[in-house]
C-alpha positions in Angstrom: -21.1 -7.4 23.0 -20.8 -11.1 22.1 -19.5 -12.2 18.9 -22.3 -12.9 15.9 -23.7 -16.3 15.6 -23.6 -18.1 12.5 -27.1 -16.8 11.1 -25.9 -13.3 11.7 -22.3 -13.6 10.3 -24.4 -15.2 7.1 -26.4 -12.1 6.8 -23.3 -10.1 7.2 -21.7 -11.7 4.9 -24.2 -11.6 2.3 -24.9 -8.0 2.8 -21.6 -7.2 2.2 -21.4 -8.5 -1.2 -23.1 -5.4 -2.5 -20.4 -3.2 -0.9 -18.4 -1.0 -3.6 -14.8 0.0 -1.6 -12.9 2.2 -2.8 -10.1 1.2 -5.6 -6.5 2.0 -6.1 -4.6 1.3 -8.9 -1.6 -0.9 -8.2 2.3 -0.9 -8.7 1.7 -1.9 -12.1 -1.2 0.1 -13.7 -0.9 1.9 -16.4 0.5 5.6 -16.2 -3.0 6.6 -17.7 -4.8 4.9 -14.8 -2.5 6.7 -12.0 -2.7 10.1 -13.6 -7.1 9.7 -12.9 -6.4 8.6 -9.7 -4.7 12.0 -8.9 -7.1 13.9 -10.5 -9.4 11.8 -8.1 -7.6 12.4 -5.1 -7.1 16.2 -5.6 -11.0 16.6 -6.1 -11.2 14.6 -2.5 -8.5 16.7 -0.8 -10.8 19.9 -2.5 -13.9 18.6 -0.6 -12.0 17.8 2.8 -10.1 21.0 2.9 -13.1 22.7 1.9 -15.3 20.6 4.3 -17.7 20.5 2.2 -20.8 17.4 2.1 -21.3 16.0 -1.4 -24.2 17.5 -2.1 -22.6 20.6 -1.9 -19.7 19.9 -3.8 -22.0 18.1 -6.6 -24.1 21.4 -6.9 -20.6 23.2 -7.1 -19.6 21.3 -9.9 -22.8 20.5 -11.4 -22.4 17.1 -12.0 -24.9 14.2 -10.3 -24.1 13.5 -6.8 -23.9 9.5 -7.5 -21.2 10.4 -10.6 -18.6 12.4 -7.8 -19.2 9.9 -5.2 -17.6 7.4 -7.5 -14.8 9.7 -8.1 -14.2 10.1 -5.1 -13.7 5.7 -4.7 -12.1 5.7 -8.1 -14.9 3.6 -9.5 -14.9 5.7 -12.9 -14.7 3.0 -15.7 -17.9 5.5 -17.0 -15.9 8.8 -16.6 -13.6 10.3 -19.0 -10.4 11.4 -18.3 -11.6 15.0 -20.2 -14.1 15.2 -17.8 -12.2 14.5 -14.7 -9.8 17.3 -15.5 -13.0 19.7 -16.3 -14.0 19.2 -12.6 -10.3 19.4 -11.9 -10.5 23.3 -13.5 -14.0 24.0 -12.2 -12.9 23.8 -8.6 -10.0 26.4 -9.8 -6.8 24.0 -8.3 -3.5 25.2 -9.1 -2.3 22.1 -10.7 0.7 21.5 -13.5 0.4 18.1 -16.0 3.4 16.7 -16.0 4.6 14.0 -18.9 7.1 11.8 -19.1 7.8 9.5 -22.1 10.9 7.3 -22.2 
């Protein structure tokens, strides 16, 4: 296979403007912002060790299949923090909140 030519690597390129990745909050994020990120990553480690499609996991919860795939890449501007821990409790996880002030 021979590397794209320019044409190609400009339709590549442009294509992947519309690409959503996946976002992790960095060193310095608020605590607020790393505690929905764990509730995030437990409802993904749910679906893995579950092996479970999203479909099936969206019908589980009852919630829109779009609305847990951005969960699931942290793209949850739109979600609240009460609702993340509502699917958290739906999908009966053993989990403990665990506060720290100083």
């Amino acid at each position: 296979m021979a590397f794209p030519n320019k044409k190609e690597l400009d339709k590549i390129r442009k294509e992947s403007e519309a690409w959503e990745g996946s976002l992790i909050p960095g060193p310095d994020a608020p605590p607020i912002e790393k505690f929905r990120y764990q509730i995030c990553q437990a409802l993904l480690k749910y679906k893995m060790d579950k092996n479970l499609k999203n479909v099936e996991m969206a019908n589980e919860l009852n919630v829109p299949e779009a609305d847990l795939s951005r969960i699931f890449r942290f793209r949850i501007d739109g979600i609240s923090t009460d609702r993340l821990l509502g699917l958290l409790e739906k999908v009966n996880l053993q989990h403990e909140i665990d506060l720290r002030v100083s």
